[in-house]
C-alpha positions as CSV (number, residue, x, y, z in Angstrom):
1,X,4.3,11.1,-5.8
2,X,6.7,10.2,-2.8
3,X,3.6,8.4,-0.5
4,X,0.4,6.3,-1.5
5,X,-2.7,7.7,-2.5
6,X,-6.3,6.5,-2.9
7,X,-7.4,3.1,-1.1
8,X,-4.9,0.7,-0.3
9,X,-4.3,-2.7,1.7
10,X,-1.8,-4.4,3.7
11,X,-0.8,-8.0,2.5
12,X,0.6,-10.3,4.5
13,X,1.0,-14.0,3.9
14,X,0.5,-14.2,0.0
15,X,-0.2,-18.0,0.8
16,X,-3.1,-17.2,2.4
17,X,-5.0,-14.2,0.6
18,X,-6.9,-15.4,-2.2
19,X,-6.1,-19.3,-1.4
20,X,-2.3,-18.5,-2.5
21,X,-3.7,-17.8,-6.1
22,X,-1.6,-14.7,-7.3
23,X,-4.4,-14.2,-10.6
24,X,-7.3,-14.4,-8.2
25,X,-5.7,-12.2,-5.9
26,X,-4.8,-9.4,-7.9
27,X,-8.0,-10.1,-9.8
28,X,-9.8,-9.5,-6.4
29,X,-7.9,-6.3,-5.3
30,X,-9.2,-5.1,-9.1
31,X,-12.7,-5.3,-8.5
32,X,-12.2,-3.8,-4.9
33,X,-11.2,-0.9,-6.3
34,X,-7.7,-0.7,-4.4
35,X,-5.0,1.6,-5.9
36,X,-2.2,0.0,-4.7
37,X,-1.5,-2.9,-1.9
38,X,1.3,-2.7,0.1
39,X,3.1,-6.7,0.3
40,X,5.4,-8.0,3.4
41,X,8.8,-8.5,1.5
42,X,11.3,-8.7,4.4
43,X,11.0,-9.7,7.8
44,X,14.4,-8.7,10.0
45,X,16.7,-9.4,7.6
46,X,15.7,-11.8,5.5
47,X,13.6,-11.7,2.3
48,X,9.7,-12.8,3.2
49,X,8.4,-15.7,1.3
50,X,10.6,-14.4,-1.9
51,X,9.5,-17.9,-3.9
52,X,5.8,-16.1,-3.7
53,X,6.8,-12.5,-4.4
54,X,7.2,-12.1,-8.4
55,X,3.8,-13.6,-9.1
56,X,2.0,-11.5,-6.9
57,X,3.6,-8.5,-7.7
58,X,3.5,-8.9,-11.8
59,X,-0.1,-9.6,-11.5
60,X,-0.8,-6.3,-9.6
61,X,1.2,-4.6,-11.3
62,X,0.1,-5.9,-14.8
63,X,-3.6,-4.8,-13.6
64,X,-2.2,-1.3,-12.9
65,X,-2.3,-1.6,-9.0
66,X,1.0,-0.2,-7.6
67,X,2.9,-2.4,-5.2
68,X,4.5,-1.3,-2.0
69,X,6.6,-3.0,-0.1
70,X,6.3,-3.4,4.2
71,X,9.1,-4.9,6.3
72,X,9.1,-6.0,10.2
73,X,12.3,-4.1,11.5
74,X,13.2,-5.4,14.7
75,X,17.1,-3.0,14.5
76,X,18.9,-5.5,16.7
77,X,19.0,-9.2,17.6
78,X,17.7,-10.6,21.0
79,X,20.8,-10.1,22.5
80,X,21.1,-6.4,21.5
81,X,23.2,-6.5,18.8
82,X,22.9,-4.4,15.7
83,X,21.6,-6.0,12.3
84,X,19.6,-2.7,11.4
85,X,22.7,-3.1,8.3
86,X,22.2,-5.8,7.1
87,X,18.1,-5.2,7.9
88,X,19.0,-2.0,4.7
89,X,20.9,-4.3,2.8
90,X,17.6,-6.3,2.5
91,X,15.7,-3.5,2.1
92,X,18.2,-1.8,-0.9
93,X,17.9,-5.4,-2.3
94,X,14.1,-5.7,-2.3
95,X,13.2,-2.2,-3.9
96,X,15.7,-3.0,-7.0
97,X,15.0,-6.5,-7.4
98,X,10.8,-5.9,-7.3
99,X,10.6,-2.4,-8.4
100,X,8.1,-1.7,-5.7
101,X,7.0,1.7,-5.8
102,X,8.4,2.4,-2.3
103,X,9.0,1.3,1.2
104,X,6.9,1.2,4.4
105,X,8.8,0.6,8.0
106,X,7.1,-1.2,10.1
107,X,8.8,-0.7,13.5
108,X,7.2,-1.3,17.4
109,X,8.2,-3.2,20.2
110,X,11.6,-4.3,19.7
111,X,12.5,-0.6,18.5
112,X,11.6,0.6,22.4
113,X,14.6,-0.9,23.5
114,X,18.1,1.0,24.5
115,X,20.4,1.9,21.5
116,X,17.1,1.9,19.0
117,X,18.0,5.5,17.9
118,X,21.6,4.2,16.9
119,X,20.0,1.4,15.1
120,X,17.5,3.4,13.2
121,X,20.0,5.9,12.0
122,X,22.1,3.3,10.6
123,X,19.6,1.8,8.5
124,X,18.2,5.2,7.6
125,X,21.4,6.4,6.8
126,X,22.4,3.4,5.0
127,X,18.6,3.8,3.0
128,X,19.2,7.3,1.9
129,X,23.0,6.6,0.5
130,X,21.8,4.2,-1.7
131,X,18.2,5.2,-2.6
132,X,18.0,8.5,-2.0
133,X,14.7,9.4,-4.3
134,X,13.0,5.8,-2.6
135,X,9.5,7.0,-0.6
136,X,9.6,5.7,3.0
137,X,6.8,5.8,5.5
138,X,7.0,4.8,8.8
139,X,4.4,2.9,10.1
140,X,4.1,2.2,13.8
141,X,1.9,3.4,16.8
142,X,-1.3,5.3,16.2
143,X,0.4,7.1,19.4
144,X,3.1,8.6,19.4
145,X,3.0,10.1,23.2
146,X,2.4,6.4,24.3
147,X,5.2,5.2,23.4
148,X,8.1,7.9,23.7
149,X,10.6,5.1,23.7
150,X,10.5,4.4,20.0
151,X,13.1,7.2,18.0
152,X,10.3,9.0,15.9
153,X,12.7,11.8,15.3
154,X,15.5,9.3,13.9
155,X,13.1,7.5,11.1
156,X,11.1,10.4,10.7
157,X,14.1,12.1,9.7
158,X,14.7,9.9,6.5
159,X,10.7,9.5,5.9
160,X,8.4,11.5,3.5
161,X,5.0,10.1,5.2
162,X,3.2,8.6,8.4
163,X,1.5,5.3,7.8
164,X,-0.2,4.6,11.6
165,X,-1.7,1.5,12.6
166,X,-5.1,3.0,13.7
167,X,-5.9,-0.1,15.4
168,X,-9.1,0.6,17.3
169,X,-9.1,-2.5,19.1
170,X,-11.6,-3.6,21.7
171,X,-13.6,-0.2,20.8
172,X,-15.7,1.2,18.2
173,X,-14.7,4.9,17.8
174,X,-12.0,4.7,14.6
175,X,-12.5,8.6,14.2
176,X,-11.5,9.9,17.3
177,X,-8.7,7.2,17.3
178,X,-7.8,8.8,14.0
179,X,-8.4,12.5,14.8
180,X,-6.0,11.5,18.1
181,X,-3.5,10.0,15.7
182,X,-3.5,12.5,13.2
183,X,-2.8,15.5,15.9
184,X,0.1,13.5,17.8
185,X,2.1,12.6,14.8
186,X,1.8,16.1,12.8
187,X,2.8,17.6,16.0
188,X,5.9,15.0,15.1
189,X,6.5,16.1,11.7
190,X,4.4,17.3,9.2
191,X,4.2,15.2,6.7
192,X,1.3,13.2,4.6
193,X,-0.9,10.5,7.0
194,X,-2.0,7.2,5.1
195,X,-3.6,5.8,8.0
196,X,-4.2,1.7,8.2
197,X,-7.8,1.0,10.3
198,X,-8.8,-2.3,11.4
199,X,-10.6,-4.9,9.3
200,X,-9.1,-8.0,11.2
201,X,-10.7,-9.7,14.7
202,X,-8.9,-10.2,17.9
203,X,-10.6,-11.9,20.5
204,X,-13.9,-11.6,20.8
205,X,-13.9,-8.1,19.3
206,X,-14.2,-7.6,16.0
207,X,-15.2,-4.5,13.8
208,X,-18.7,-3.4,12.9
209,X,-19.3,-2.3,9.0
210,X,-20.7,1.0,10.9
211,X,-16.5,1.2,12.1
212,X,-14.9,0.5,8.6
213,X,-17.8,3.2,6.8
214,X,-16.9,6.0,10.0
215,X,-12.6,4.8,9.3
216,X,-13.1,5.7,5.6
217,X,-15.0,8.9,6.0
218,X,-13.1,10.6,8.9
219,X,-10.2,10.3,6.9
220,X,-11.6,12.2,3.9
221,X,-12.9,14.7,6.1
222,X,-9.3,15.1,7.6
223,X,-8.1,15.9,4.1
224,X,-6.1,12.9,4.4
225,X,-4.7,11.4,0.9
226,X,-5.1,7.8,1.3
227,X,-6.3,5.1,3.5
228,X,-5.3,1.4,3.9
229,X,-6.2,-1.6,5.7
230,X,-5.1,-4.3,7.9
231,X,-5.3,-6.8,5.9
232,X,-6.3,-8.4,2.6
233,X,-6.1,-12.5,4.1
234,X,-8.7,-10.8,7.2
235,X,-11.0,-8.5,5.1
236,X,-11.4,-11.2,2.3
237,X,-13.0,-13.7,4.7
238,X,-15.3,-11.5,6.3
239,X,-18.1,-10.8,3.2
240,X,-19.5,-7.6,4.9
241,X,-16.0,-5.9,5.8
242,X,-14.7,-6.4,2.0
243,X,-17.8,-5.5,0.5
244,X,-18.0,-2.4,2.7
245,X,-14.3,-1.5,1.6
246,X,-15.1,-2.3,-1.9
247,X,-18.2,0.2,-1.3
248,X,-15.6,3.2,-0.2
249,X,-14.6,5.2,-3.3
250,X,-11.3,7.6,-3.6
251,X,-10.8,9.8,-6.3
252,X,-7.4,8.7,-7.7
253,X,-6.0,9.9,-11.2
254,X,-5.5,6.5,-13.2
255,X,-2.0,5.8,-14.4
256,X,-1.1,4.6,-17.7
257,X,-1.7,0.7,-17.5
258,X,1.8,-0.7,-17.3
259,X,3.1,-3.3,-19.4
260,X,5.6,-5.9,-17.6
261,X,7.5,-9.0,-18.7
262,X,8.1,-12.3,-16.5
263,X,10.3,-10.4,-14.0
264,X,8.2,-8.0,-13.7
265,X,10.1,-5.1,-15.1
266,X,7.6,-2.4,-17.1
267,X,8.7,-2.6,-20.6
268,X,5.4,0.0,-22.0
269,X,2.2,1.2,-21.1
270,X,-1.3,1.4,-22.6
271,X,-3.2,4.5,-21.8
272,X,-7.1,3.0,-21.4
273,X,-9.6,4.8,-19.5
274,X,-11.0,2.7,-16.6
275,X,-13.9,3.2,-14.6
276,X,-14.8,3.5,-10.7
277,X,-18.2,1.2,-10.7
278,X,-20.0,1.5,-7.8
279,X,-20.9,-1.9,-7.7
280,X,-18.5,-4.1,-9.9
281,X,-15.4,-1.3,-8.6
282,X,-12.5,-0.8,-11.1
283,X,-13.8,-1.9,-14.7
284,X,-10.8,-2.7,-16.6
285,X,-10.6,-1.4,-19.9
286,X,-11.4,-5.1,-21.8
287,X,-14.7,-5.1,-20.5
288,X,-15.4,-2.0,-22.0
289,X,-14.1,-2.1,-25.5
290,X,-16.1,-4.8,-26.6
291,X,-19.0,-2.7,-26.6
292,X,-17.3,1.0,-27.4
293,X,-15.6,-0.4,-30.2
294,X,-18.8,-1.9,-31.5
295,X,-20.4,1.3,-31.7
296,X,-17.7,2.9,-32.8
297,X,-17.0,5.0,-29.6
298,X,-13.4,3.5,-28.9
299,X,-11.3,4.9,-26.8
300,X,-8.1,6.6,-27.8
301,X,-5.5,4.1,-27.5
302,X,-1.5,5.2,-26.6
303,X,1.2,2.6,-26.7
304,X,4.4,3.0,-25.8
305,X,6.8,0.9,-26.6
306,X,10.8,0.7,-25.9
307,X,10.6,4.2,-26.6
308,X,8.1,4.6,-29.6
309,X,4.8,6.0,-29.3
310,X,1.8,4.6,-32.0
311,X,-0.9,7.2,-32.1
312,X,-3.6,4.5,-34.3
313,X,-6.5,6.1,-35.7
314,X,-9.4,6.0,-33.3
315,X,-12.8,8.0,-33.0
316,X,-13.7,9.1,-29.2
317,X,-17.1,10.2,-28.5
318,X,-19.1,11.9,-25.2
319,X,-22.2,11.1,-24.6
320,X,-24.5,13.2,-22.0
């Protein structure tokens, strides 16, 4: 799958979600029921808090979450000159050194200035020689035909899908923001949308649970794939907004849960069922097996193992 599906979230500052605790965190994003979370890992050119990055991605990761990876591309220093290289060369460097699932371009203001198409296509061009296979998204502007300025064409021609920023500030009508959005950017290119909606305050506005609920279904009812949210270190402090997140349920086929060692590289998998709960969200499968082994109902285990599968002998039972 070349973009994110299911329910996701943006993370930001890893010092600040979860009280910098990369266990509670991923522990937290778990019982949210969040498929995969998408983690700043370069700003301009430079690698984002990189001392913080392995925990929190081998925790996720070990808890079968994927992990994408966001950078802030600005394509050109503040006097105009290029560093959209060296912004791919941080990019390349990130993808191989985390094995983050894919990428997710997060481009605005500074890309509106003259000579942004030049500087997109070299760090497209620069993306696609080296990683050709790598998912991009592009996520900017819920509106595209607000800001003509920004060379949609040029990312968009390197990208496989939109991630807006459905932002619905200072109102409270995330569908029709969303509808808006959807329309503008297919019109674009027609690719998959994984929107982001609001669950942050600016101001004195702020999001009502009624907004994050309407966010969640308008994007199933648009056939959309995915949703995310910006962001984990806003949500989590808010009880109602991540409670009402937690509440919103995607159908997303589970992966086998991967096995990683201290860098973080996959070295197996275990193939356990887990389960969507409506009110505890995704069950791992230890809390299950306690009680399905005792009554002999375990589930069919699969390793796999540099290379090897193990079939062991297990019994697996429906009950109706």
């Amino acid at each position: 799958m070349n973009y994110p599906t299911g329910k996701g979230i943006f993370g930001w500052k890893l010092d600040y979600m979860a009280g910098g605790d990369p266990v509670v965190m991923a522990e937290k994003a778990v019982a949210a029921g969040f498929a995969w979370v998408a983690i700043k890992v370069q700003g301009w050119a430079s690698v984002y808090q990189p001392s913080l990055l392995a925990p929190a991605i081998r925790e996720l990761k070990t808890r079968g979450i994927k992990v994408w990876g966001w950078g802030y591309l600005v394509g050109a220093n503040s006097a105009g000159v290029s560093i959209a290289a060296a912004e791919a060369a941080t990019t390349i460097k990130v993808m191989r050194d985390y094995l983050l699932e894919g990428f997710l371009i997060d481009a605005e203001a500074e890309y509106k200035r003259p000579g942004a198409s030049a500087w997109a296509k070299t760090y497209i061009t620069a993306i696609r020689a080296a990683m050709p296979e790598v998912p991009l998204g592009l996520c900017s502007y819920r509106f595209p035909n607000v800001h003509p300025e920004l060379p949609w064409s040029t990312f968009l021609a390197g990208c496989d899908f939109h991630c807006p920023q459905v932002y619905w500030e200072g109102a409270h009508n995330p569908c029709v923001q969303l509808t808006t959005s959807v329309t503008q950017l297919k019109a674009l290119k027609d690719l998959p949308i994984i929107p982001a909606g609001s669950a942050y305050a600016r101001g004195d506005w702020a999001p009502a649970v009624a907004d994050l609920d309407a966010f969640d279904a308008c994007a199933k009812d648009l056939q959309l794939p995915g949703v995310t949210w910006w962001s984990f270190q806003h949500a989590e402090k808010v009880p109602e907004w991540w409670s009402a997140i937690s509440a919103h349920t995607w159908e997303v086929p589970l992966p086998p849960l991967p096995q990683v060692d201290a860098a973080g590289k996959q070295v197996g998998a275990e193939a356990l069922v887990r389960w969507q709960h409506p009110e505890r969200g995704l069950v791992p499968p230890g809390a299950m097996l306690a009680v399905t082994d005792a009554t002999e109902d375990a589930n069919e285990r699969v390793w796999y193992q540099a290379g090897t599968v193990w079939l062991p002998a297990a019994s697996v039972a429906v009950v109706e």
